[in-house]
PDB file of N, CA, C and O in Angstrom:
ATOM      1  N   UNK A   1     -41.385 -57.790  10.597  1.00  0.00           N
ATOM      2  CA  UNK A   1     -42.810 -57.617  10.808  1.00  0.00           C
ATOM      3  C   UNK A   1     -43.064 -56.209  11.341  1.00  0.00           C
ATOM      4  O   UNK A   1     -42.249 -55.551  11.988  1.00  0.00           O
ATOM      5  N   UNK A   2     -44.360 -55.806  10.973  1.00  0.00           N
ATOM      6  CA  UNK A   2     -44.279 -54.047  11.488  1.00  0.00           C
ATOM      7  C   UNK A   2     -45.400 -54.236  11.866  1.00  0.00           C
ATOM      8  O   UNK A   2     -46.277 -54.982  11.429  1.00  0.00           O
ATOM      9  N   UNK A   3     -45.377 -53.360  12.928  1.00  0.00           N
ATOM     10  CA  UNK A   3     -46.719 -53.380  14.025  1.00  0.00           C
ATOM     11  C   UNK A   3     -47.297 -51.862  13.739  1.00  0.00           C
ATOM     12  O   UNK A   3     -46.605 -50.852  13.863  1.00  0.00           O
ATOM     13  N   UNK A   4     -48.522 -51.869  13.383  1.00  0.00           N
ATOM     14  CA  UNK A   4     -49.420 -50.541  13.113  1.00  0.00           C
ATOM     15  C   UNK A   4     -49.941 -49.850  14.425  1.00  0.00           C
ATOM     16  O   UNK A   4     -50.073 -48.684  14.797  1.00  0.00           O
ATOM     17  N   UNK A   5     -50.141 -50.894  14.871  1.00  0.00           N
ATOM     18  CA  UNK A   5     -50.487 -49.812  16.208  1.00  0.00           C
ATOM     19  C   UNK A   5     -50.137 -50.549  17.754  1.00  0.00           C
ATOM     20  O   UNK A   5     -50.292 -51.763  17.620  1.00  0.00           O
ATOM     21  N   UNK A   6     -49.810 -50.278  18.854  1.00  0.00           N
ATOM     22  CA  UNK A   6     -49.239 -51.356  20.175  1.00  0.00           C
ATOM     23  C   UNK A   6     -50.086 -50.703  21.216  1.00  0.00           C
ATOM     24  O   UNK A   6     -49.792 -49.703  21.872  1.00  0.00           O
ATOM     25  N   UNK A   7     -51.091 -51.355  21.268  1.00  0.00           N
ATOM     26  CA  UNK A   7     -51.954 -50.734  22.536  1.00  0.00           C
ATOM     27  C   UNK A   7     -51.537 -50.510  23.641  1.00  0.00           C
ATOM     28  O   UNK A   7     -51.010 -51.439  24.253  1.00  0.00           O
ATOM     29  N   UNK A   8     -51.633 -49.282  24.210  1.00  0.00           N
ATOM     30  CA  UNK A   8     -50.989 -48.191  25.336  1.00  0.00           C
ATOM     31  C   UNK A   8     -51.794 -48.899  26.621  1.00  0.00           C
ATOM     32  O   UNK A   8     -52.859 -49.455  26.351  1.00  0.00           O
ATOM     33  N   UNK A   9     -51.358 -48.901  27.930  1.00  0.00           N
ATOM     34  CA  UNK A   9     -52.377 -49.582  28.810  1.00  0.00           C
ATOM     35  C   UNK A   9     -53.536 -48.833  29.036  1.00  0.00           C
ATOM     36  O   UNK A   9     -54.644 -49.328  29.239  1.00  0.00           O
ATOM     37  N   UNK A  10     -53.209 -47.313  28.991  1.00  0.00           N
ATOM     38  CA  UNK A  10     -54.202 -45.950  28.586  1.00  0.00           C
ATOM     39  C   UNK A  10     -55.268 -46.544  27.752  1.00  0.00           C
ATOM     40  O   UNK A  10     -56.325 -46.835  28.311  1.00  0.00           O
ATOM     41  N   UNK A  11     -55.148 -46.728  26.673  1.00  0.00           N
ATOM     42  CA  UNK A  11     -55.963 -47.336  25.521  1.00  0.00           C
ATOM     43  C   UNK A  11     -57.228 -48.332  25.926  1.00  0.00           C
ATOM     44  O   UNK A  11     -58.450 -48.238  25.810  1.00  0.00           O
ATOM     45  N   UNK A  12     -56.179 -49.489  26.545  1.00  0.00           N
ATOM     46  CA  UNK A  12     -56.874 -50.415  27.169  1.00  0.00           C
ATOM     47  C   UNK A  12     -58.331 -50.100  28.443  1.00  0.00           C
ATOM     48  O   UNK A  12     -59.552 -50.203  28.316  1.00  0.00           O
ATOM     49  N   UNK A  13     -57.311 -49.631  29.792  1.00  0.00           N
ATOM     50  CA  UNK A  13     -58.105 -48.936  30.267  1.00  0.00           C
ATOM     51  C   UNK A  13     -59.360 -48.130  30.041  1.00  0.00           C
ATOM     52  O   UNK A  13     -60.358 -48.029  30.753  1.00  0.00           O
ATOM     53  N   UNK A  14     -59.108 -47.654  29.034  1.00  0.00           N
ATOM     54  CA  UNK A  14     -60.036 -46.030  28.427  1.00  0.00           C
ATOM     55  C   UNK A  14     -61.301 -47.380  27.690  1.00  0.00           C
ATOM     56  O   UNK A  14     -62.458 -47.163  28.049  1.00  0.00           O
ATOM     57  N   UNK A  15     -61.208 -48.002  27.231  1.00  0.00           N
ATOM     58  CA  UNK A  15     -61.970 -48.937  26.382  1.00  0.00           C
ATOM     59  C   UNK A  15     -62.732 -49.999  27.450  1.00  0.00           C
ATOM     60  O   UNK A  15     -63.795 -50.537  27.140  1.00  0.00           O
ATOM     61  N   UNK A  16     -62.260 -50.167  28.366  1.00  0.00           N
ATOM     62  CA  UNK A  16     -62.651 -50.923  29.654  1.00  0.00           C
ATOM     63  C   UNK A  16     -63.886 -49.857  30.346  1.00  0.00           C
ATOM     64  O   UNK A  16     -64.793 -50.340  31.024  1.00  0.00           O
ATOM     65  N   UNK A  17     -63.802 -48.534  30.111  1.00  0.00           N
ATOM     66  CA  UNK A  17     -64.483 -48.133  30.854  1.00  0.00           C
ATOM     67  C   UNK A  17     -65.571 -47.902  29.836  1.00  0.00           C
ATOM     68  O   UNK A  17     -66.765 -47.985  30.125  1.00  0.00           O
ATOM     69  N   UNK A  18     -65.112 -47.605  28.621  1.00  0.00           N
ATOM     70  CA  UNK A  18     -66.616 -47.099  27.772  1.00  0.00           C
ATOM     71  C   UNK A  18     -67.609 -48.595  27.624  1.00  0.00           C
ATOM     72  O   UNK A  18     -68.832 -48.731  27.634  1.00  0.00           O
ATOM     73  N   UNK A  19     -66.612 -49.495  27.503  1.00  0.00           N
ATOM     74  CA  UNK A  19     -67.937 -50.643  27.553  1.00  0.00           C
ATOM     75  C   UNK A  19     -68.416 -51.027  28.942  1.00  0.00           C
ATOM     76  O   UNK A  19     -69.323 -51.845  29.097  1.00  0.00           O
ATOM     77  N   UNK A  20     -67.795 -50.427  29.951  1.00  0.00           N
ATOM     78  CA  UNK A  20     -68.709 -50.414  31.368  1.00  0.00           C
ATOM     79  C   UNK A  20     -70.074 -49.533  30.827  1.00  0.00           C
ATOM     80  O   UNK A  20     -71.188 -49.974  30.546  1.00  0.00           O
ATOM     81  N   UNK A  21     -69.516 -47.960  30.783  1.00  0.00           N
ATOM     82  CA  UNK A  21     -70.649 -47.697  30.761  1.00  0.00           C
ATOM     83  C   UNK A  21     -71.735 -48.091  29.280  1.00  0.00           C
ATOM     84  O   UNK A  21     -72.796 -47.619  29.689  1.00  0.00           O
ATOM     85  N   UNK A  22     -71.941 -48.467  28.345  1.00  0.00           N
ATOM     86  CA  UNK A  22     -72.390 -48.950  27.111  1.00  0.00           C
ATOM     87  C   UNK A  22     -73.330 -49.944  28.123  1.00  0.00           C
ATOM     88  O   UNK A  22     -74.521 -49.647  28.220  1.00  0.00           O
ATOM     89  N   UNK A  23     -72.879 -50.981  28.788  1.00  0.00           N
ATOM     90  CA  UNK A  23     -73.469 -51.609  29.608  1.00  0.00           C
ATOM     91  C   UNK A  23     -74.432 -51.199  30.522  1.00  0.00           C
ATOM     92  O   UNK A  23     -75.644 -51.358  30.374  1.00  0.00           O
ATOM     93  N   UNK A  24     -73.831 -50.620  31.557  1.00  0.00           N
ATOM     94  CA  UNK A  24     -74.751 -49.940  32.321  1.00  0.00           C
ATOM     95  C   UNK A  24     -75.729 -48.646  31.802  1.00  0.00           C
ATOM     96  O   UNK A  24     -76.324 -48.047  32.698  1.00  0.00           O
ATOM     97  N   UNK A  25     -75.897 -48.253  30.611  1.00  0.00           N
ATOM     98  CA  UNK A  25     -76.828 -47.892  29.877  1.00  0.00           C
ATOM     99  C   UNK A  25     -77.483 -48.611  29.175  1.00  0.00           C
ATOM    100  O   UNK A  25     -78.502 -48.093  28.718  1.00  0.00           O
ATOM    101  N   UNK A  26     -77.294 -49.558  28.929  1.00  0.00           N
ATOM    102  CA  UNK A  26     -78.334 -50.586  28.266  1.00  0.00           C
ATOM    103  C   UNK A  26     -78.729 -51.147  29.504  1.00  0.00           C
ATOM    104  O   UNK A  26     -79.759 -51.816  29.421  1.00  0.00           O
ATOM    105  N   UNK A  27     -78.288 -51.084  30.472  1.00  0.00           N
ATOM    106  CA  UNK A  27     -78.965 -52.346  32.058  1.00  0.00           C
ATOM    107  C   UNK A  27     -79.952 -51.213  32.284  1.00  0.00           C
ATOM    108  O   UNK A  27     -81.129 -51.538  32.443  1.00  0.00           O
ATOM    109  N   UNK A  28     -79.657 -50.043  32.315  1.00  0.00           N
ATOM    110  CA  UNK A  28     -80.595 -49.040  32.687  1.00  0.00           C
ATOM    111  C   UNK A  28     -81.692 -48.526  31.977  1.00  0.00           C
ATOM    112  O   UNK A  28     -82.143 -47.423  32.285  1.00  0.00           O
ATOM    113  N   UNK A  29     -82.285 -49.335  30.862  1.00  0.00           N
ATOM    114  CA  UNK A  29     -83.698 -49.039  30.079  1.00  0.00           C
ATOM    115  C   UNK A  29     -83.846 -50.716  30.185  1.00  0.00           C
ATOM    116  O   UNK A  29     -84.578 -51.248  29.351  1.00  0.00           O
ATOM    117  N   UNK A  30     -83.364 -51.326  30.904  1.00  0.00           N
ATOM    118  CA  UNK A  30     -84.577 -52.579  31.390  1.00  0.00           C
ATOM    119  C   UNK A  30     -85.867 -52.501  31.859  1.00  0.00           C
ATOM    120  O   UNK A  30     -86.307 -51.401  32.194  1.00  0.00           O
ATOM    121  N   UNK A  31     -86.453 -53.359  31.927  1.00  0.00           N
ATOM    122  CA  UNK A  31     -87.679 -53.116  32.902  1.00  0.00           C
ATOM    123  C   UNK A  31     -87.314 -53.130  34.085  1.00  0.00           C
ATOM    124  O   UNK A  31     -86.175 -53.556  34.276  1.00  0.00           O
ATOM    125  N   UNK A  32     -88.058 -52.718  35.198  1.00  0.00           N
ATOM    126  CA  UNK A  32     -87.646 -53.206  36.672  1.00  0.00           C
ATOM    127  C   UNK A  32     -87.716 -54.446  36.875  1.00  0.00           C
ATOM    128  O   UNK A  32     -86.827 -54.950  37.561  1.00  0.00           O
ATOM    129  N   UNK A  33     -88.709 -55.230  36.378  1.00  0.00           N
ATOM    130  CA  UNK A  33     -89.105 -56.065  36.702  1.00  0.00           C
ATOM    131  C   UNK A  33     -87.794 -57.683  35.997  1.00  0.00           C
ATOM    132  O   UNK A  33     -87.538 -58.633  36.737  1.00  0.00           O
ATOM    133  N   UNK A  34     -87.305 -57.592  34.770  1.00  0.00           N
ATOM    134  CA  UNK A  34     -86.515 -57.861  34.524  1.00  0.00           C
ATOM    135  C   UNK A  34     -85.347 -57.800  35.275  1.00  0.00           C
ATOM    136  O   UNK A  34     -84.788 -58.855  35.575  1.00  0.00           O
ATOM    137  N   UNK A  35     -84.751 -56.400  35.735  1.00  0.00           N
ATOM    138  CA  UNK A  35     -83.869 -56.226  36.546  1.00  0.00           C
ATOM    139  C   UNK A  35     -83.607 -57.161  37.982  1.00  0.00           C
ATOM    140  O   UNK A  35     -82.578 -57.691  38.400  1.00  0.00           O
ATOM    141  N   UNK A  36     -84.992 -57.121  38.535  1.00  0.00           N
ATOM    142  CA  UNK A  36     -84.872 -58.009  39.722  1.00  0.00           C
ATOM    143  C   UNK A  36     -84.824 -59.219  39.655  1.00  0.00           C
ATOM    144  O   UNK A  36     -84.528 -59.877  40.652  1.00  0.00           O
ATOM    145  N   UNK A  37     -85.136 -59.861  38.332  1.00  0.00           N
ATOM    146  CA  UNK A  37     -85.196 -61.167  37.735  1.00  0.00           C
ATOM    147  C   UNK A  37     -83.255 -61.428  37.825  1.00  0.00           C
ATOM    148  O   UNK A  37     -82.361 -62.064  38.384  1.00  0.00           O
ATOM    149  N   UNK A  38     -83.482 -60.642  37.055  1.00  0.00           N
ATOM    150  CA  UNK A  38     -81.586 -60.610  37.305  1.00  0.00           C
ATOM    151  C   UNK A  38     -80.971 -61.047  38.549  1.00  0.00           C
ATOM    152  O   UNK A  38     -80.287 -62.048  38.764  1.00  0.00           O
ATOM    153  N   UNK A  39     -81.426 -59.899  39.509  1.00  0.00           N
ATOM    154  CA  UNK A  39     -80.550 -60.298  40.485  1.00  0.00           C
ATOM    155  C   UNK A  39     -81.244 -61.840  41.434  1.00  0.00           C
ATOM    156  O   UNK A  39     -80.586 -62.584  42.162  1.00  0.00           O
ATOM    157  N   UNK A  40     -82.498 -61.929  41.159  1.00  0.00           N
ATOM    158  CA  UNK A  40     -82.334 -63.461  42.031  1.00  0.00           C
ATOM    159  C   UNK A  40     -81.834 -64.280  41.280  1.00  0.00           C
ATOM    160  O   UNK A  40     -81.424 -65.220  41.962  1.00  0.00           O
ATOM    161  N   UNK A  41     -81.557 -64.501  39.742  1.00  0.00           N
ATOM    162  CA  UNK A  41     -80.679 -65.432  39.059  1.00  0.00           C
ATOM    163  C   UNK A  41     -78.945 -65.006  39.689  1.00  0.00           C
ATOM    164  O   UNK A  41     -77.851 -65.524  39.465  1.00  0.00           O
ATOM    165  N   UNK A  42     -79.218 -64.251  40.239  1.00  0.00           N
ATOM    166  CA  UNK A  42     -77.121 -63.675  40.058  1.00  0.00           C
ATOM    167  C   UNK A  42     -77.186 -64.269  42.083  1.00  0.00           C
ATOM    168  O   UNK A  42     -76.252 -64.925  42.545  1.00  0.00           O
ATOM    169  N   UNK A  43     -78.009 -63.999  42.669  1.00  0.00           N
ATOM    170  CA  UNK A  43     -77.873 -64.211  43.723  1.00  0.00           C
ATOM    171  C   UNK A  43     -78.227 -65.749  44.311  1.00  0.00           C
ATOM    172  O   UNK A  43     -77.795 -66.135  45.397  1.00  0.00           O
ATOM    173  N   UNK A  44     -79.044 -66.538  43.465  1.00  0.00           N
ATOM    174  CA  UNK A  44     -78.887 -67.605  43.039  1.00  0.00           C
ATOM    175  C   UNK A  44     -78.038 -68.931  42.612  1.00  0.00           C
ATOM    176  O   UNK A  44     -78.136 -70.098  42.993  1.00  0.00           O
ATOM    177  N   UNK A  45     -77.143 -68.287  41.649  1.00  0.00           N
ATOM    178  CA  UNK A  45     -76.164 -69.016  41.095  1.00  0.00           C
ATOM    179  C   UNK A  45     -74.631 -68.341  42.545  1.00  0.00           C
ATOM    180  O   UNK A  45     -73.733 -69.136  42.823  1.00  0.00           O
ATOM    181  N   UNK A  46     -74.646 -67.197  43.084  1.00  0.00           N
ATOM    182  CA  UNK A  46     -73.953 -66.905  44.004  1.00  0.00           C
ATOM    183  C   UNK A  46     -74.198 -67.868  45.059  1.00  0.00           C
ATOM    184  O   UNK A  46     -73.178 -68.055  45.722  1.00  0.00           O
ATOM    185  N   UNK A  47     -75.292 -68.608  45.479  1.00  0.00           N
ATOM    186  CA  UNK A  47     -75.881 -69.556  46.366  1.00  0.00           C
ATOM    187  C   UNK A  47     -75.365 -70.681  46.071  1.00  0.00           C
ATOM    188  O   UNK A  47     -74.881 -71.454  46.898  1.00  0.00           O
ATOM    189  N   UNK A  48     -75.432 -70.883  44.756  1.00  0.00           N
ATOM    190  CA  UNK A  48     -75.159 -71.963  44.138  1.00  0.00           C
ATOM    191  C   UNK A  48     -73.308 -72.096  44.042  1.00  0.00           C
ATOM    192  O   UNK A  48     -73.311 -72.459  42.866  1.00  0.00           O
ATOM    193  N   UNK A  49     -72.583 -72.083  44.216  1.00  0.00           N
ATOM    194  CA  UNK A  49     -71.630 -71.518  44.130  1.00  0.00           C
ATOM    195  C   UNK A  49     -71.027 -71.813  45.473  1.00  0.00           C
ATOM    196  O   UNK A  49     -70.242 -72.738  45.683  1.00  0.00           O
ATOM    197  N   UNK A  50     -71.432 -71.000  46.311  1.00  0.00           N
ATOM    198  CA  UNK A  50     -70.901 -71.185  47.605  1.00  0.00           C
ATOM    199  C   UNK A  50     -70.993 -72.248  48.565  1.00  0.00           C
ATOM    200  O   UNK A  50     -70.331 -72.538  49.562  1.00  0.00           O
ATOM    201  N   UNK A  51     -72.303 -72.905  47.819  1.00  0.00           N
ATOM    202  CA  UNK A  51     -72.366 -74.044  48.427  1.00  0.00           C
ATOM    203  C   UNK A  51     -71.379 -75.361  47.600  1.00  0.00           C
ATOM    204  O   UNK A  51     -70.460 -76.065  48.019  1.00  0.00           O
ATOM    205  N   UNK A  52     -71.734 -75.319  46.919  1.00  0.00           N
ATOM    206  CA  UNK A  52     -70.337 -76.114  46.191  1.00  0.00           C
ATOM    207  C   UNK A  52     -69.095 -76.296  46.569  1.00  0.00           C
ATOM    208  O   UNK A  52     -68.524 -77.366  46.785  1.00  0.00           O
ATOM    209  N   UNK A  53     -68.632 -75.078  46.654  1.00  0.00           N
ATOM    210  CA  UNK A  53     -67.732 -74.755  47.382  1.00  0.00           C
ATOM    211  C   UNK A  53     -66.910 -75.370  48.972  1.00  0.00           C
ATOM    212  O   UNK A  53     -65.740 -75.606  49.272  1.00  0.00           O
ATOM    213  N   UNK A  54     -68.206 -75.451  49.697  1.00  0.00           N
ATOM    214  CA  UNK A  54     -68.469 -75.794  50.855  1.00  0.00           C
ATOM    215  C   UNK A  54     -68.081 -77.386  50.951  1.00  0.00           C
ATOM    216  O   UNK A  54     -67.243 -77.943  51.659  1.00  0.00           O
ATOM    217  N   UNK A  55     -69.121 -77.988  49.848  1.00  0.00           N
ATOM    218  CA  UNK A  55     -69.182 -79.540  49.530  1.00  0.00           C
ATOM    219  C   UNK A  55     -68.317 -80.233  49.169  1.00  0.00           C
ATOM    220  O   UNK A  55     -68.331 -81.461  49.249  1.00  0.00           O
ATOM    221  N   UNK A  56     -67.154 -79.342  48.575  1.00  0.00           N
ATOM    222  CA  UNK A  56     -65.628 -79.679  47.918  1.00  0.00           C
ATOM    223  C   UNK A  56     -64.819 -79.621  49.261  1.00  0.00           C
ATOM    224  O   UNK A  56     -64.295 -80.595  49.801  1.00  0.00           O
ATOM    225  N   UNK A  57     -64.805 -78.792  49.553  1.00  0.00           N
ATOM    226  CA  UNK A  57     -63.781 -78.996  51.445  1.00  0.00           C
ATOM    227  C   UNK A  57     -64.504 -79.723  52.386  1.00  0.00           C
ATOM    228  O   UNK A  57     -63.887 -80.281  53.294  1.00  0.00           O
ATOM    229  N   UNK A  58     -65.864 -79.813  52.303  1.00  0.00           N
ATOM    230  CA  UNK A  58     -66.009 -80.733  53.429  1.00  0.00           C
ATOM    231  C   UNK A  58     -67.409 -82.270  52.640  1.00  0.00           C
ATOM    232  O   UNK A  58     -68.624 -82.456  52.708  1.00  0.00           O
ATOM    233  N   UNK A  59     -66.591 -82.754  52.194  1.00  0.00           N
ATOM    234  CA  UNK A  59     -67.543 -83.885  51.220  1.00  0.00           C
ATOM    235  C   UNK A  59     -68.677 -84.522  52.547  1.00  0.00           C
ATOM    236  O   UNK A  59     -69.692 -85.152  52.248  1.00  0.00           O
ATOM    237  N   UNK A  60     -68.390 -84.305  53.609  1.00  0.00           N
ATOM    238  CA  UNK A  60     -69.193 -85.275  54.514  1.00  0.00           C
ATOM    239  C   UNK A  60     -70.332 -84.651  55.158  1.00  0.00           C
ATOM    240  O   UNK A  60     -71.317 -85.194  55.657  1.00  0.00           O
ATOM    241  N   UNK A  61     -70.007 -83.293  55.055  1.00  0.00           N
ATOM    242  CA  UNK A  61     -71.459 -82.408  55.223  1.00  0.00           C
ATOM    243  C   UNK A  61     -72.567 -82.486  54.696  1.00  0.00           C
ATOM    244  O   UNK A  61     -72.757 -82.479  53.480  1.00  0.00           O
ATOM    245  N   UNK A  62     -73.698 -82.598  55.836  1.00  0.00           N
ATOM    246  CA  UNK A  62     -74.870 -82.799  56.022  1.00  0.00           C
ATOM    247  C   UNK A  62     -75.206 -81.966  55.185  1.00  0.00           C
ATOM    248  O   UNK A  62     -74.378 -81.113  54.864  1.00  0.00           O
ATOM    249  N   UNK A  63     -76.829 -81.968  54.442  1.00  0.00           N
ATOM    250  CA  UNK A  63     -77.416 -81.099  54.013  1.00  0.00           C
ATOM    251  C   UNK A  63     -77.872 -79.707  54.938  1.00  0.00           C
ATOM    252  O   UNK A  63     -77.669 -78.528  54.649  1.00  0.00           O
ATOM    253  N   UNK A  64     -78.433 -80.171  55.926  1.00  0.00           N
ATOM    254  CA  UNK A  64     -78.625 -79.114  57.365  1.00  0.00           C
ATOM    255  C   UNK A  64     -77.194 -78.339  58.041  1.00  0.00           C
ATOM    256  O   UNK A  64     -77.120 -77.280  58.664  1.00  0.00           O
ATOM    257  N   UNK A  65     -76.384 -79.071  57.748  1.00  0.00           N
ATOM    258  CA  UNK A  65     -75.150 -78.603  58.318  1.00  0.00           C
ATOM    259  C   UNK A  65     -74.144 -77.648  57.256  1.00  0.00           C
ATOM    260  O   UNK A  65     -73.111 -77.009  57.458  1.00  0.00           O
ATOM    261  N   UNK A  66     -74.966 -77.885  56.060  1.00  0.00           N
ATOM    262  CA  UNK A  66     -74.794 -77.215  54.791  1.00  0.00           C
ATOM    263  C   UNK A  66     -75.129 -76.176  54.834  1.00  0.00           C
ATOM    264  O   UNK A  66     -74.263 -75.301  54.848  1.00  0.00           O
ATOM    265  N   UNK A  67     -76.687 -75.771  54.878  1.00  0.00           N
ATOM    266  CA  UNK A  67     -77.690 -74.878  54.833  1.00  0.00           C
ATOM    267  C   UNK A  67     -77.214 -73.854  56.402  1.00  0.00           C
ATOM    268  O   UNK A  67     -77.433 -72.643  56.358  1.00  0.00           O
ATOM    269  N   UNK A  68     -76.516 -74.535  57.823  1.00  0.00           N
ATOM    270  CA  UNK A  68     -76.726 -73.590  58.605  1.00  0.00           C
ATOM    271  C   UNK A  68     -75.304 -72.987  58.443  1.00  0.00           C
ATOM    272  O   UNK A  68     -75.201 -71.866  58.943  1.00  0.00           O
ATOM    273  N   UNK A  69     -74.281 -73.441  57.905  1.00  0.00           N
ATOM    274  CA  UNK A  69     -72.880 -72.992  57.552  1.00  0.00           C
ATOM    275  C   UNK A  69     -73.118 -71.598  56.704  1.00  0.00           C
ATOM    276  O   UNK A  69     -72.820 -70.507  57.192  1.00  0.00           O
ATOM    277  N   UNK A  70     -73.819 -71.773  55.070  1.00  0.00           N
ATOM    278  CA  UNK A  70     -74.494 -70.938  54.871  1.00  0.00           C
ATOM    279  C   UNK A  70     -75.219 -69.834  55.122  1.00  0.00           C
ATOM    280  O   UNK A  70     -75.244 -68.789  54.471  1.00  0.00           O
ATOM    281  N   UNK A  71     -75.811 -70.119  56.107  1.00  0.00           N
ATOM    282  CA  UNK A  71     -76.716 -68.772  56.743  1.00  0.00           C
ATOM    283  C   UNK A  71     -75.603 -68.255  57.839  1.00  0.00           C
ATOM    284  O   UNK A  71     -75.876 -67.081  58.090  1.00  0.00           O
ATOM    285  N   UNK A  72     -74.843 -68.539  58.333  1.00  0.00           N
ATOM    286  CA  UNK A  72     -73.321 -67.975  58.489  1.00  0.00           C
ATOM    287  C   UNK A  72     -72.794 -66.691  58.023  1.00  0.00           C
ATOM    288  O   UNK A  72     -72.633 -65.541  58.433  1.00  0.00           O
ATOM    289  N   UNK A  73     -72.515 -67.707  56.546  1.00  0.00           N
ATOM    290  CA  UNK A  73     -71.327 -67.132  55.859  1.00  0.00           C
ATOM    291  C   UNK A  73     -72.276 -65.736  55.347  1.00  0.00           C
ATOM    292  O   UNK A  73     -71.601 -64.718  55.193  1.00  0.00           O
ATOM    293  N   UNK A  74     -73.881 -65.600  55.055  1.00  0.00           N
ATOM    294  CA  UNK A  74     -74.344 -64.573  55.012  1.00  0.00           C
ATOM    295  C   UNK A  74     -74.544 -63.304  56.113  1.00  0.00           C
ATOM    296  O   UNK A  74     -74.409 -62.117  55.816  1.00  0.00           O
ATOM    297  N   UNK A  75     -74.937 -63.887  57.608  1.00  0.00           N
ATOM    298  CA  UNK A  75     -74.405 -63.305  58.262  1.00  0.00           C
ATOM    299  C   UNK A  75     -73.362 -62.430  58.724  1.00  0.00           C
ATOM    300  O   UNK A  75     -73.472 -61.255  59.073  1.00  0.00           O
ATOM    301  N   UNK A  76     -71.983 -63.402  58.665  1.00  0.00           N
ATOM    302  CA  UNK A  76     -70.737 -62.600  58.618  1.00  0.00           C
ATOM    303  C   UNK A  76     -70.866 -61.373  57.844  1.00  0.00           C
ATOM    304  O   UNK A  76     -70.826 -60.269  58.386  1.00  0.00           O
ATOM    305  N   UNK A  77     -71.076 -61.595  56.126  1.00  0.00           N
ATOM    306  CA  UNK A  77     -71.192 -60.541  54.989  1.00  0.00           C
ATOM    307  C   UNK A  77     -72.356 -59.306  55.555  1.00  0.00           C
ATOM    308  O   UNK A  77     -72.349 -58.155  55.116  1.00  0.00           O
ATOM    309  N   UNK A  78     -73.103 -59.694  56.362  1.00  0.00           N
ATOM    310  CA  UNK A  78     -73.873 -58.386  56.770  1.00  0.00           C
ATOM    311  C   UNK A  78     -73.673 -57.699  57.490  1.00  0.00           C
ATOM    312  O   UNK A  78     -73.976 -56.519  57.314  1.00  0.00           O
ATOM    313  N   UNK A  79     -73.021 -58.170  58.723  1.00  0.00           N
ATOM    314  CA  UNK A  79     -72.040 -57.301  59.554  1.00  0.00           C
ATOM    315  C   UNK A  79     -70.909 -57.184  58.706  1.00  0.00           C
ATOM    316  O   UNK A  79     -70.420 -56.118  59.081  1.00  0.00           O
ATOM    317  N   UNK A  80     -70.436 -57.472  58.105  1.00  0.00           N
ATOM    318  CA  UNK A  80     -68.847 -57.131  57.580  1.00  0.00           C
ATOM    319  C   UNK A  80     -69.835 -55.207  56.631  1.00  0.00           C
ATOM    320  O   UNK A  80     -69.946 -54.010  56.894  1.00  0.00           O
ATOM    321  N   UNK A  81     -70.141 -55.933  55.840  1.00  0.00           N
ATOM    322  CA  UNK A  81     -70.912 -54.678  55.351  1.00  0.00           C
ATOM    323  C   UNK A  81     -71.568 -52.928  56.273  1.00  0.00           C
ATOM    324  O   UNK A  81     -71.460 -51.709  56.141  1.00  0.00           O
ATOM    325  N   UNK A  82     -72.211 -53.915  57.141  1.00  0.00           N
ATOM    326  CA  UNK A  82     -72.637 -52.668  58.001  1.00  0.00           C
ATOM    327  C   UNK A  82     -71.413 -51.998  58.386  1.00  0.00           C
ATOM    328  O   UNK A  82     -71.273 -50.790  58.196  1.00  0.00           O
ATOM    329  N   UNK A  83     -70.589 -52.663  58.875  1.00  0.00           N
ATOM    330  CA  UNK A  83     -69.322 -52.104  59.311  1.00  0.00           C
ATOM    331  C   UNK A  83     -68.440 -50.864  57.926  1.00  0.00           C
ATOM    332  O   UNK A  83     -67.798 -49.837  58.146  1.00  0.00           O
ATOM    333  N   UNK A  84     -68.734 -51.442  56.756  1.00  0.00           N
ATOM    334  CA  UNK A  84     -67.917 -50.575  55.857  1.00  0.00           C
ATOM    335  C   UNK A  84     -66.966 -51.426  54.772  1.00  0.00           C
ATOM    336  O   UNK A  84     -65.999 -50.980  54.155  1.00  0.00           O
ATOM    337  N   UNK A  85     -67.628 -53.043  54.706  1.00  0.00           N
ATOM    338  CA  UNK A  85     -67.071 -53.227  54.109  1.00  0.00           C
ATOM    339  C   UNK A  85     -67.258 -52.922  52.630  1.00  0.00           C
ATOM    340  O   UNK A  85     -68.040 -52.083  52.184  1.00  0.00           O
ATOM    341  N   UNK A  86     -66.595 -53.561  52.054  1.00  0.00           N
ATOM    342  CA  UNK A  86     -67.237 -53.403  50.023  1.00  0.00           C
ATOM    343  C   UNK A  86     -68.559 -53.464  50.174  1.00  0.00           C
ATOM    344  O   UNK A  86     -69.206 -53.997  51.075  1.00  0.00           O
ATOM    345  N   UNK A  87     -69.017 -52.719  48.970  1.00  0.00           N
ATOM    346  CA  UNK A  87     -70.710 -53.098  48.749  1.00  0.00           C
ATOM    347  C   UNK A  87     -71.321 -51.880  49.538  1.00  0.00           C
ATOM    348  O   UNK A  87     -72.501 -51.531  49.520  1.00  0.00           O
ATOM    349  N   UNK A  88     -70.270 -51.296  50.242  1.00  0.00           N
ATOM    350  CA  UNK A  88     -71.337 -49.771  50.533  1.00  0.00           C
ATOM    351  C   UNK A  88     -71.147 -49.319  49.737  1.00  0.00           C
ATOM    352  O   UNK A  88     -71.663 -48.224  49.511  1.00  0.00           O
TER     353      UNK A  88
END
C-alpha cells in the first residue's frame, strides 16, 4: 500500500489554526446583538452543566442547596480570575 501524503503534526497544527481564525472572522461580522445571544445560550448550557454535575455526586441535594452551592462555585471563579487566573 503507498501512502501519498502522512500528515506532519506541523500540518495539523498549521490547519488548526487557520480554521480558528476562518471562525473567528465569521464570529466577527455577527451582529452584536446575536453575539450576546450567544453567550447567554453558552453561559446557560455552562449553568446547565454544572449543575448536573452537582446532582450526579450529590443525588440528595436540595434545590436551594443546589442553587447556593452554585453561586459558590461562581464566586470562587471570580476571585480565582481577579487573581490571574485563565480568562484574563
Amino acid at each position: 500500500m503507498t501512502v501519498l501524503h502522512k500528515p506532519r503534526r506541523h500540518d495539523v497544527g498549521e490547519n488548526h489554526r487557520l480554521l480558528m481564525d476562518a471562525d473567528l472572522e465569521r464570529l466577527g461580522r455577527l451582529q452584536s446583538e446575536v453575539k450576546v445571544n450567544m453567550a447567554i445560550d453558552m453561559t446557560d448550557a455552562m449553568v446547565q452543566v454544572c449543575v448536573e454535575g452537582m446532582r450526579a455526586q450529590n443525588p440528595s441535594m436540595t434545590e436551594e442547596e443546589c442553587m447556593k452551592k452554585l453561586r459558590e462555585r461562581f464566586e470562587w471563579a471570580k476571585r480565582w480570575q481577579k487573581r490571574g487566573g485563565p480568562g484574563e
